[in-house]
N, C-alpha and C positions, 0 to 999 in steps of 0.2 A: 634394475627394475624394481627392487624391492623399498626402495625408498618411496617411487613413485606409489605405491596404494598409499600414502598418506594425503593422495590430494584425490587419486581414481575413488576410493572406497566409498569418501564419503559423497562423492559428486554423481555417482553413480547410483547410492540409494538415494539421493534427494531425487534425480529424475526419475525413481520408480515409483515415488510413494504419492503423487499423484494417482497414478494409475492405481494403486494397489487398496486406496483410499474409496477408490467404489466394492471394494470385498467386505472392504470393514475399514470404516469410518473414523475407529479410534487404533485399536488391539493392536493391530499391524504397523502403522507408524510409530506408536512408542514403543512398539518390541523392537524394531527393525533401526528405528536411529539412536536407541539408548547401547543394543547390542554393536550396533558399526561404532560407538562412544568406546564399548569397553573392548571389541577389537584394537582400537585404535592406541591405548593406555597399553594393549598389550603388547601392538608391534613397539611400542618407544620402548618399555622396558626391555624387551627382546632385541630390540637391536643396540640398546646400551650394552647391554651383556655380550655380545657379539661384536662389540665395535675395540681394537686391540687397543682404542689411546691414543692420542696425539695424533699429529695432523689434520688434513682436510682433505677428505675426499670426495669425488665428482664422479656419479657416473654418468658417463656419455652416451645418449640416446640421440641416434640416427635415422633418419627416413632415407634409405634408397641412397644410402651411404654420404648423406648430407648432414652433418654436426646439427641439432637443434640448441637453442637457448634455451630451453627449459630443463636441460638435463640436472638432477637435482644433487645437491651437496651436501655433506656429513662432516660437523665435528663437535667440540664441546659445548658451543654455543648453543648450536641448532637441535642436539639434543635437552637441552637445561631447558628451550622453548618449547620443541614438542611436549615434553615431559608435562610442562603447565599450561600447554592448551588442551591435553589430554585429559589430566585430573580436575580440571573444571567446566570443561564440556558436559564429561561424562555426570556432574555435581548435578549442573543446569539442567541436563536432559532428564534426570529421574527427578528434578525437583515438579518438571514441566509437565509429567504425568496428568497432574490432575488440577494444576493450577493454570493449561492454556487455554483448557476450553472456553473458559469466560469471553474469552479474547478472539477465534478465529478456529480454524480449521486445523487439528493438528497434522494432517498432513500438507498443507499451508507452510504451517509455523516450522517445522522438521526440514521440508525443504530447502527454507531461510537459513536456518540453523545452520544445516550441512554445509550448506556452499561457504557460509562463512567459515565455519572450522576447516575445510578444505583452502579456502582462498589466504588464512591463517597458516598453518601448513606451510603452505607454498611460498608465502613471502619468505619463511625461516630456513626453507630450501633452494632458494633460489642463486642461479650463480652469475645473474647476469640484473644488471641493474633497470633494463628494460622491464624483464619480466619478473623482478621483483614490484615496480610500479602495477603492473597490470594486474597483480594478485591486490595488490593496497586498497587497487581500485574498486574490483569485485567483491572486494571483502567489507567495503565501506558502503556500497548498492545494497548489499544483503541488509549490514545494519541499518541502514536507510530504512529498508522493508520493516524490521522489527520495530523499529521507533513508532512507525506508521500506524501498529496494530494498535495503538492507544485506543482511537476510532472517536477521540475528542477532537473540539476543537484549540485546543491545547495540547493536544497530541500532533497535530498537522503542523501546527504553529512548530513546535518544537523539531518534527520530522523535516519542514522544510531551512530550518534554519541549518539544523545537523546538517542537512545536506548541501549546503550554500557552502558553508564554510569547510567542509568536507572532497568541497570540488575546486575553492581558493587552495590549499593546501597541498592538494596531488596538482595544481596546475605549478606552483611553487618548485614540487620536486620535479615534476615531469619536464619543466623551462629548463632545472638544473642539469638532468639527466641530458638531455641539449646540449648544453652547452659544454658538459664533460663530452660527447661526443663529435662536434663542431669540432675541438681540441685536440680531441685522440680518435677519434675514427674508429672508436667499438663502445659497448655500454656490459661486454665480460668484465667480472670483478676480478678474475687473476689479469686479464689485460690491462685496465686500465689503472690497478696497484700496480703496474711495473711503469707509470708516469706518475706516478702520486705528488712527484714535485713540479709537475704542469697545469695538473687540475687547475681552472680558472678559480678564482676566488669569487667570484659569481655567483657560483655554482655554490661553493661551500655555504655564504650566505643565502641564496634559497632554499638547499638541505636547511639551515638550522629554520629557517621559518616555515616550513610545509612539515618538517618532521615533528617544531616547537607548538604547530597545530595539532597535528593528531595528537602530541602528550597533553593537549588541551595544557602544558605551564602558561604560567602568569606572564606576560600580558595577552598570550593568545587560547585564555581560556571561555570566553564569555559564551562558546555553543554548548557546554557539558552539561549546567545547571538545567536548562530548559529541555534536554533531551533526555536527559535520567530523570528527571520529574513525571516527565508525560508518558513516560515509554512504560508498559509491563516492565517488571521487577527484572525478568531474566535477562533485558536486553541491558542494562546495565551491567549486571555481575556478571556479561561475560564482555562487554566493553572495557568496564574498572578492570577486571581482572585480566583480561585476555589483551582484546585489540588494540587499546593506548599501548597498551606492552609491547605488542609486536609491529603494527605500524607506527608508532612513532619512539618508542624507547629503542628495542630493536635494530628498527632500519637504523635510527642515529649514531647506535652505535656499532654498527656493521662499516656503515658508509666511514665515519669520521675515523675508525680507529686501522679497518681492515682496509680499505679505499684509497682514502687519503691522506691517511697518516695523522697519527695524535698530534695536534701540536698547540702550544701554552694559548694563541689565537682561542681556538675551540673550547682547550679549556678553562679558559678566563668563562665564556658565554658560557657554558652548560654550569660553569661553580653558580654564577649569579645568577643564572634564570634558575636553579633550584636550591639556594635558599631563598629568593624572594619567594617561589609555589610555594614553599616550607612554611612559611613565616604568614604570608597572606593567605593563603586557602585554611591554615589554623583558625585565623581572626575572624574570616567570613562564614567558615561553617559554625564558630560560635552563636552568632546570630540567628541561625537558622531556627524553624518551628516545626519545619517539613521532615521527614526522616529522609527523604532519598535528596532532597536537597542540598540537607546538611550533607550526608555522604557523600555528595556528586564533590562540594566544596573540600571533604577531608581527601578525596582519592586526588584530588590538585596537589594537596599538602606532601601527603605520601606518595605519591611521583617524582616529586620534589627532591623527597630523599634519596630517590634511585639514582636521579639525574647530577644530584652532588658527590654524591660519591663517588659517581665512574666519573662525573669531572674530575676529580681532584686527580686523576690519572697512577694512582699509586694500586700495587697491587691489592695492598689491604682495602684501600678503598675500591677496586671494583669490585674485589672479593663481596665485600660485603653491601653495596648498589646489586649488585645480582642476587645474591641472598635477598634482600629483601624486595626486589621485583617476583618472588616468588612468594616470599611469605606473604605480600601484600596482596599478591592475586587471590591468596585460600579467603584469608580472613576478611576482604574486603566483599567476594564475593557471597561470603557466609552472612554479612552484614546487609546488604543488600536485598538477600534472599528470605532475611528475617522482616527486612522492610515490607515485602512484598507477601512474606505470611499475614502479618497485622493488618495491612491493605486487604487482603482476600477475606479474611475472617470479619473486618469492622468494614468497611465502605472508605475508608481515607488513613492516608500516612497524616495526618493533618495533628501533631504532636498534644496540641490543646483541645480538642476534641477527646480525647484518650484517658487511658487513668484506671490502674488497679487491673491488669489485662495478665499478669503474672500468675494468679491463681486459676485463671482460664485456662492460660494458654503457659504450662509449664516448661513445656521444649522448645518453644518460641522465646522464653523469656530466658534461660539456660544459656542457649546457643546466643542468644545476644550477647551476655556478659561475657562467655567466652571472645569473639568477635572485640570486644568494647578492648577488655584486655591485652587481646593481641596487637590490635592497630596502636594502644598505648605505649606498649613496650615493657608489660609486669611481667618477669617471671613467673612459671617458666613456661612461657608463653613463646610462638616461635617470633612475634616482634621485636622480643626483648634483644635476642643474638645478634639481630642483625643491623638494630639501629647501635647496640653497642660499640660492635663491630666499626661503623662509619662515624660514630664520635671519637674513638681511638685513631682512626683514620686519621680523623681531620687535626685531632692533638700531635699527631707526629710529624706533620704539613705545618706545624706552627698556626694552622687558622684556628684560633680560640673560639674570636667572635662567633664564628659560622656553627662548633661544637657547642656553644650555650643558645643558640637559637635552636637547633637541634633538639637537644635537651627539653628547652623552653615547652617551644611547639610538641614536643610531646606531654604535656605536664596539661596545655590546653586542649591536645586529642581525650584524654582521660576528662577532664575534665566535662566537654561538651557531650561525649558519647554517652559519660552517665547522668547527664543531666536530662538525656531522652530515654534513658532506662529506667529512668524516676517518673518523668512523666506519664511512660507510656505503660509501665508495669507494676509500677509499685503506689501504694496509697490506696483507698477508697477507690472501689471501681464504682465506674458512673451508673445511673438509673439504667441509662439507654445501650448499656454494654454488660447488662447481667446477662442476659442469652448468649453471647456467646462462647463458641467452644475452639477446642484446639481443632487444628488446621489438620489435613487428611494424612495417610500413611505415609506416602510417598514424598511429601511436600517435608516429614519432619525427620523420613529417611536421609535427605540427602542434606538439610541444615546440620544434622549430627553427625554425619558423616564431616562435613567440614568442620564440625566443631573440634572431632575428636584428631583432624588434621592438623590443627591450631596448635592441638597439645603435643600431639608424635613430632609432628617437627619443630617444633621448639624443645623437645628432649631429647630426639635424635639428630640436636645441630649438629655435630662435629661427623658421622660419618655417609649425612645429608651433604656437607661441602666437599667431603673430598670424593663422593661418588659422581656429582650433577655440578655443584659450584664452581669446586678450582678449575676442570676440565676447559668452564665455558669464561672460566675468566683468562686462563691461559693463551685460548686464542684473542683476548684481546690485548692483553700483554704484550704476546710478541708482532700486536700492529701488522703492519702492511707482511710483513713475513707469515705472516699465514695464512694468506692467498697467493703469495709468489709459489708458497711450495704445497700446491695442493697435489694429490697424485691422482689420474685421471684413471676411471676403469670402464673399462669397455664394456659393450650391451646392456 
């Protein structure tokens, strides 16, 4: 049962704070969902520390002595996930403080919030591929909602597209999840990894195209731009950072490695669909003028990286495809959240509009270059370890090519990131941007908090991997065996 408050807690204050939003309007919703944030960072910690290691375990939850499918599961992976939907919740939620009232109702937006960090959760516990779907699903409704609070018509535009292509993609996996069951007659993940050499191939190819959507890769990225443009700042850095991660990085590699078994098929498609994200989301976020634009383009790129790595199917390379699905979540969403200060403080991310905002705004302009840095890979930065990491990789695989695009696309993230750090902070600030000032408590609380994440975990790489990394790369290592041998616990 104790696994389960990570879906109850936060689904349970979301349905309160309605109600509790006629006491008080603001106080109560941001104590009551920043506090269920850092419960939540404290049960993951808490049960790493209490979890002995290796294996996979299930506890089973019954009704009236009938097995449910929602009973939730525990091992390396699911912890390395919680872990980072935990530390950037809790980021998002004290940044939201005082940056969402512009925008809606905070007991509104808290609600949204929750269910999605709860529907999050849930997909990363889930033991049955049903009801991992049905979390994907809820969790994608929520963001839907947050897209929405734009209150543009560019925000609609954007909300309705996210969600077009958001409901192609779960009909994708949901067809698949069919048609593994048509096959084998259940949608349990230890059941149906004990057929892993039946799964229709069908199926595999709908997995890669409903899960190749939510990672928004190239060529099924075209909803990201238009929905981190138009959406409030937060619902991005917790989509970049969190939900491509978890419905679509995540499931993919839950399904392909635990499911159905790794095999060269898969990962031929996951090596090539993340260098090409690698390589084009570099080229196209150069272009950009927008801040969260370009970002929506670079978080394509660095997906990319995730997604090559745990292709290349070697241990060093998932090792370090996971490592850097974490490091990219801090820094990306630090990057984001920087977007969304300048936004709050000026009226537009609109890059040429901007100019000399550094002396204004000191901690805004700080926390970007840290940010800029990380996503580049400069020591000792935590980006540096982990894309190192997956260039070694990919040199011991013999694939050169794929290690100097790697490289490359890094040389072009540094590149464009500071060329909006020049734009947007440094130089002659304009006529029409002398009044402004730095952004409120809360809002530069939690960018330095990430900033100063950027730094600790890129100096504390090595006993960051073998605490959180090896554990969740080990279950994918040993593939379909580590759903065969989960150990089930009662109540």
């Amino acid at each position: 049962m104790f696994l389960f408050i990570f879906i109850a807690v936060p689904v349970v204050v979301a349905g309160f704070l309605p109600i509790l939003s006629r006491i008080s309007r603001k106080f109560l919703p941001d104590v009551l969902a920043n506090l269920c944030f850092v419960v939540l960072l404290a049960a993951t910690i808490t049960t790493a520390n209490l979890w002995p290691g290796g294996g996979r375990f299930c506890h089973s939850l019954s009704w009236f002595g009938t097995s449910l499918n929602i009973s939730p599961v525990l091992d390396g992976l699911t912890l390395l996930m919680l872990f980072t939907i935990s530390i950037i919740s809790l980021a998002v939620g004290i940044f939201s403080i005082q940056y969402i009232e512009k925008y809606t109702s905070p007991a509104i937006y808290y609600s949204m919030l929750l269910v999605l960090v709860a529907s999050m959760n849930g997909i990363v516990l889930s033991s049955d591929l049903f009801t991992m779907y049905i979390f994907i699903e809820a969790a994608g409704i929520s963001s839907y909602g947050l897209v929405a609070l734009g209150k543009t018509k560019q925000a609609t535009e954007g909300a309705f597209k996210y969600l077009v292509l958001s409901a192609l993609a779960s009909s994708f996996i949901l067809l698949g999840i069919a048609g593994v069951f048509i096959k084998i007659g259940t949608t349990s993940i230890k059941e149906v990894a004990s057929f892993a050499d039946i799964i229709p191939k069908i199926s595999i190819i709908l997995f890669l195209a409903g899960f190749g959507l939510k990672c928004a890769l190239i060529p099924f990225h075209f909803w990201m731009p238009d929905a981190y443009t138009s959406a409030p700042a937060v619902l991005p850095a917790m989509s970049s950072g969190l939900f491509v991660k978890v419905a679509g990085v995540y499931a993919m590699c839950r399904v392909f490695f635990n499911v159905s078994g790794f095999n060269p098929s898969v990962s031929s498609v996951m090596v090539y669909l993340g260098v090409i994200s690698i390589l084009v989301g570099a080229l196209l976020a150069l272009g950009q003028s927008r801040l969260r634009r370009m970002l929506a383009y670079s978080s394509i790129s660095q997906v990319g990286y995730v997604i090559l790595a745990i292709g290349i199917g070697t241990p060093l390379g998932i090792i370090g495809g996971l490592l850097h699905l974490l490091y990219h979540s801090i820094f990306k969403a630090l990057l984001f959240l920087n977007s969304g200060a300048v936004e709050y403080a000026t009226g537009t991310d609109e890059s040429t509009q901007l100019g000399g905002l550094g002396a204004n705004m000191p901690f805004t302009s700080t926390t970007n270059i840290v940010g800029i840095l990380s996503a580049a890979g400069i020591p000792p930065f935590n980006g540096f370890w982990s894309k190192l990491i997956i260039v070694i990789a990919l040199v011991q695989v013999k694939m050169y090519l794929y290690a100097f695009i790697a490289v490359f696309a890094s040389v072009l993230t540094l590149w464009y990131l500071l060329l909006i750090q020049r734009r947007v902070f440094f130089g002659k600030i304009k006529e029409n941007l002398k009044g402004i000032a730095e952004i409120p408590f809360w809002m530069n609380l939690s960018m330095v908090g990430l900033a100063l994440a950027c730094l600790w975990t890129g100096l504390s790489f090595a006993p960051l991997i073998m605490k959180w990394v090896l554990p969740a790369a080990n279950v994918l290592i040993e593939g379909v065996r580590t759903s065969l041998n989960t150990f089930i616990i009662k109540g």
